[in-house]
NUVEX-378067 format. One record per residue (C-alpha): z, x, y. Coordinates in pm, whole numbers, padded with zeros to 5 digits, always signed. Layout:
N
ZXY
...
//
This chain:
346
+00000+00000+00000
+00044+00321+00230
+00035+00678+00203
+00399+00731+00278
+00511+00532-00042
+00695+00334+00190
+00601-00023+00105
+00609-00205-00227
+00580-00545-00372
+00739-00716-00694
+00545-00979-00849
+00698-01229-01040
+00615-01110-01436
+00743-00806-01345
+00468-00603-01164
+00542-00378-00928
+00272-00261-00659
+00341+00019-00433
+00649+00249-00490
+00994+00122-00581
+01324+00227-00371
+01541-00089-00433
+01817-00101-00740
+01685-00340-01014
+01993-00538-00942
+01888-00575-00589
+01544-00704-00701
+01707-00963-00922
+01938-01063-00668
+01696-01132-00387
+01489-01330-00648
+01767-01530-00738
+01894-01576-00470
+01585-01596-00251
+01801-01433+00047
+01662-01106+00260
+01924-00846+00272
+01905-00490+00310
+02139-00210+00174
+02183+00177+00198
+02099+00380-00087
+02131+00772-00105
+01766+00823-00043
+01720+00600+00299
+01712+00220+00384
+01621-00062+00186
+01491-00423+00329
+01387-00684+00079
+01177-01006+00170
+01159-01274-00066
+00859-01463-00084
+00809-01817-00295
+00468-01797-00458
+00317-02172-00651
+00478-02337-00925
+00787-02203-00767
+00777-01866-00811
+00894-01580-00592
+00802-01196-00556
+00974-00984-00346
+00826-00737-00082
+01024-00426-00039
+01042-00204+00263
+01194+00172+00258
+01299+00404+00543
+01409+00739+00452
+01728+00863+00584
+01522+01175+00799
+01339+00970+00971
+01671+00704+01041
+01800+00966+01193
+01488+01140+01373
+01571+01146+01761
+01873+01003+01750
+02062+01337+01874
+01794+01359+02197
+01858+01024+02236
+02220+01027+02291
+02165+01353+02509
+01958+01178+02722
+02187+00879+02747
+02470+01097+02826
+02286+01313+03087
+02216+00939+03216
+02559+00848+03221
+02673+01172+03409
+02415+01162+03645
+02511+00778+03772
+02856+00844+03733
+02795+01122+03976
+02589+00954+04183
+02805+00681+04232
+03099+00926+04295
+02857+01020+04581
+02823+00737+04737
+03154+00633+04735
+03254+00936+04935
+03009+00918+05198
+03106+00553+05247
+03448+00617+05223
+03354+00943+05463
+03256+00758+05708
+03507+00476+05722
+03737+00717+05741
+03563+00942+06015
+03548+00610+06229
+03885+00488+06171
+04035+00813+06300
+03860+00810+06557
+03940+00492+06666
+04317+00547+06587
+04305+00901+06821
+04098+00721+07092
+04410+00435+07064
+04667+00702+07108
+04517+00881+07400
+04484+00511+07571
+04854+00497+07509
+04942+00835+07601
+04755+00742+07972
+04405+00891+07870
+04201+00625+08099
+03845+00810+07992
+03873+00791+07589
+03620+00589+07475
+03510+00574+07149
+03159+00581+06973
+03106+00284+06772
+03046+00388+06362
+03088+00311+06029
+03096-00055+05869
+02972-00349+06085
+03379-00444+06096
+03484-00123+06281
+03168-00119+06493
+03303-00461+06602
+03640-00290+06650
+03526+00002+06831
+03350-00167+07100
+03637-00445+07150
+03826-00116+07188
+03621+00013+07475
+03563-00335+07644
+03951-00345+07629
+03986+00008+07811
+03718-00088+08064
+03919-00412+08116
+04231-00210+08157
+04090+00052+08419
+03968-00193+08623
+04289-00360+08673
+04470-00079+08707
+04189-00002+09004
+04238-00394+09147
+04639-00352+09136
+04635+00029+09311
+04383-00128+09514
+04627-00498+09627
+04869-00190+09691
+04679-00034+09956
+04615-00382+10129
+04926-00431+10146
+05040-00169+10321
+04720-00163+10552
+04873-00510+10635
+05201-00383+10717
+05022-00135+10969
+04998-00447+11219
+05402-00561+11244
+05493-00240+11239
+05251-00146+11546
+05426-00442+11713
+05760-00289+11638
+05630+00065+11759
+05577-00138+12063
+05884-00336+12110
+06050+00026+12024
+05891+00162+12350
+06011-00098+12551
+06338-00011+12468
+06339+00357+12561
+06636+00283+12772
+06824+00101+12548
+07081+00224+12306
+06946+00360+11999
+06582+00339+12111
+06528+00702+12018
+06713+00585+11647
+06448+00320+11677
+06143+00496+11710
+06212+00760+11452
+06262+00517+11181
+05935+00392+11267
+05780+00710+11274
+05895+00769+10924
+05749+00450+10798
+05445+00475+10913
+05479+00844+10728
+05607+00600+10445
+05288+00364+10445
+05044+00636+10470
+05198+00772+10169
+05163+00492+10028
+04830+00382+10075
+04722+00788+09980
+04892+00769+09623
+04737+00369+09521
+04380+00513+09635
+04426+00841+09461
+04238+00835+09125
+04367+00720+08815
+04606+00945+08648
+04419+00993+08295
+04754+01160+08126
+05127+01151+08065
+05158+01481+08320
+04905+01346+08592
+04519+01451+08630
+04228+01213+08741
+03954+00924+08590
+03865+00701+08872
+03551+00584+08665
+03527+00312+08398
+03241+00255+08162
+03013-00084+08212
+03062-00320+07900
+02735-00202+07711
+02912+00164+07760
+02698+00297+08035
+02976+00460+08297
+03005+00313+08599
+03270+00321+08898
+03589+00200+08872
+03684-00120+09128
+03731+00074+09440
+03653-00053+09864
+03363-00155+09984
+03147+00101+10140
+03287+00383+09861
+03063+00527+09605
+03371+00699+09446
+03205+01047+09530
+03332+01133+09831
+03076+00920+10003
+03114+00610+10193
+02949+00368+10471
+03062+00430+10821
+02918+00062+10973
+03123-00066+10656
+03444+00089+10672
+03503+00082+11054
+03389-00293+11020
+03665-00353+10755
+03927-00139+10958
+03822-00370+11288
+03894-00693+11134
+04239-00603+11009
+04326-00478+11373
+04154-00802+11571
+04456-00993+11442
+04704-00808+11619
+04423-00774+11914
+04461-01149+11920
+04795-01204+11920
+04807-00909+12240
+04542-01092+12406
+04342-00791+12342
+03933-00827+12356
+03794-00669+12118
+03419-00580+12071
+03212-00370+11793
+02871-00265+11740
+02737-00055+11491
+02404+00073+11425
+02142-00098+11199
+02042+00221+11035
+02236+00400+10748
+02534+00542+10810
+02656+00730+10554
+02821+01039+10581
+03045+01298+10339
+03377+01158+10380
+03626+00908+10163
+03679+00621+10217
+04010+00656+10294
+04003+00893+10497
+03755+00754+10755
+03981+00408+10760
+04312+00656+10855
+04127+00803+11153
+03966+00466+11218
+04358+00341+11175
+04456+00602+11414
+04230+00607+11661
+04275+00196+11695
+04655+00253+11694
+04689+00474+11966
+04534+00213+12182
+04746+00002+12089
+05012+00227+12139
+04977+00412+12514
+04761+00079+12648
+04933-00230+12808
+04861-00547+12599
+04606-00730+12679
+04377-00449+12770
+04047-00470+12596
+03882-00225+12344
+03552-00180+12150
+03401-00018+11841
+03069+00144+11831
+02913+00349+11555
+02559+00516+11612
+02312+00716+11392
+02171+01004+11585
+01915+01248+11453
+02196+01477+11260
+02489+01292+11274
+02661+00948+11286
+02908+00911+11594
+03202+00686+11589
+03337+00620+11944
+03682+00398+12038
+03665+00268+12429
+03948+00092+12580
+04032-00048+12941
+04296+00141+13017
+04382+00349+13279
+04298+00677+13101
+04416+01001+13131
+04531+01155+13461
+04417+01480+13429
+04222+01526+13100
+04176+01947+13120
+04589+01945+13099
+04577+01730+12831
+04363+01900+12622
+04536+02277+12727
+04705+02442+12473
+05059+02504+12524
+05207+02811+12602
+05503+02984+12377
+05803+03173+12547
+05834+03320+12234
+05568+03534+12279
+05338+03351+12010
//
């Protein structure tokens, strides 16, 4: 039936075609029976197949396999299976530690950037990474510090107002001091004023000093936008935050705090500034104390009621700020501006 001997057939009178493998009691078994088994023998494999011929007899096919070739490839084929099995577990080992890599890279970095917000650190921000649940985190994390610089910037900034509003009762009480030069105490009077004033300035200087970004002090007057683009932090009108400002802006602001008490003196007062750009290279701040000052001292050596104006011009080069008031003026303005002599010899 083949050249291997492999295959055989067992007719029912006995016959046998091909090569028999099988047991005899296996044959008679599997024609009794009529049941397809198989069994091992020392030689290989056995399968028999009944079949049920006419007139109801049955002849059994028999199939052999020998024991070299059962186990041909069967040693390569658990190599290669094992060699499988190492390389996934491997590769799954892999995986799992770049994953857990990065969850791990992004939730330190999220828990330093929390502590340095804690410890004062206004500029930490944090790059969002890792799963789509700690990319959600990290950016609620930097809308949160933007949220928290910028009021920190509003309160330092309410500060300020406040004591630029206290600027105007205690000019009045500057005043009133004056009038009491005679008076007992007058000279009690004024210094206490003198060293408020000191007081407010100071005041006003440390809200619109940059944000400490540190337990031990430093600076980070800028926040970030919510899409993480920086941006400046809530600061006056007319300030870039760079040291930069608006003169027309500023003086404007500085004028319409003072033409309260101007009011209440029956004080005209008149500005005009220029249509043209007037920036120059000089805070904020700073430009509103010598607006402050300037403004004060008329209110200060000037009778009330006596009128005074504003005006800020762009030249070529330069933008010129100039305070005018009604008053008297100065007797003799070379003495005035003479420096004084020392005894001392200095």
């Amino acid at each position: 039936l083949d050249p291997g001997g492999r295959l055989g057939v067992h007719l029912p009178d006995g016959g046998v075609i091909g090569t028999q493998h099988a047991p005899p009691g296996a044959l008679e078994r599997a024609g009794r029976e009529r049941e397809t088994f198989a069994l091992d023998t020392a030689d290989g494999w056995v399968h028999l197949q009944p079949v049920i011929l006419a007139q109801d007899r049955v002849a059994v096919v028999e199939s052999f396999v020998p024991r070299s070739a059962l186990n041909r490839g069967v040693t390569l084929s658990w190599v290669v299976m094992s060699l499988l099995a190492v390389g996934l577990v491997a590769g799954s080992v892999l995986v799992a530690d770049r994953l857990g890599a990065r969850v791990v890279r992004s939730s330190r970095s999220l828990s330093r950037a929390s502590n340095a917000l804690g410890e004062g650190d206004l500029e930490i921000r944090v790059e969002p990474a890792g799963p789509p649940e700690l990319k959600e985190a990290g950016r609620a994390f930097n809308s949160m510090a933007d949220r928290v610089v910028q009021l920190l910037a509003m309160e330092r900034e309410l500060v300020a107002d406040l004591s630029h509003r206290l600027r105007t009762p205690l000019t009045a009480l500057r005043l009133e001091a004056e009038r009491m030069a005679a008076a007992p105490g007058a000279e009690r009077l004024g210094a206490a004023v003198t060293q408020l004033e000191t007081e407010l300035d100071s005041i006003i200087s440390a809200a619109r000093s940059p944000l400490a970004v540190s337990s031990l002090g430093g600076a980070a007057d800028r926040a970030r936008a919510p899409d993480g683009a920086p941006a400046a932090a809530a600061g006056p009108a007319g300030d870039d935050r760079n040291g930069r400002c608006e003169v027309s802006e500023v003086v404007g602001a500085r004028v319409e705090f003072w033409a309260v008490l101007a009011a209440q003196q029956d004080r005209r007062c008149t500005l005009w500034v220029s249509a043209e750009p007037t920036t120059v290279t000089l805070p904020y701040d700073d430009l509103a104390a010598v607006v402050d000052a300037l403004i004060g001292n008329v209110f200060q050596h000037t009778e009330q009621g006596t009128a005074f104006g504003v005006r800020v011009e762009r030249t070529a080069q330069s933008v010129v700020l100039t305070v005018d008031d009604a008053g008297p003026g100065i007797a003799d303005p070379d003495l005035a501006m003479a420096r004084g002599v020392s005894v001392g010899g200095s």
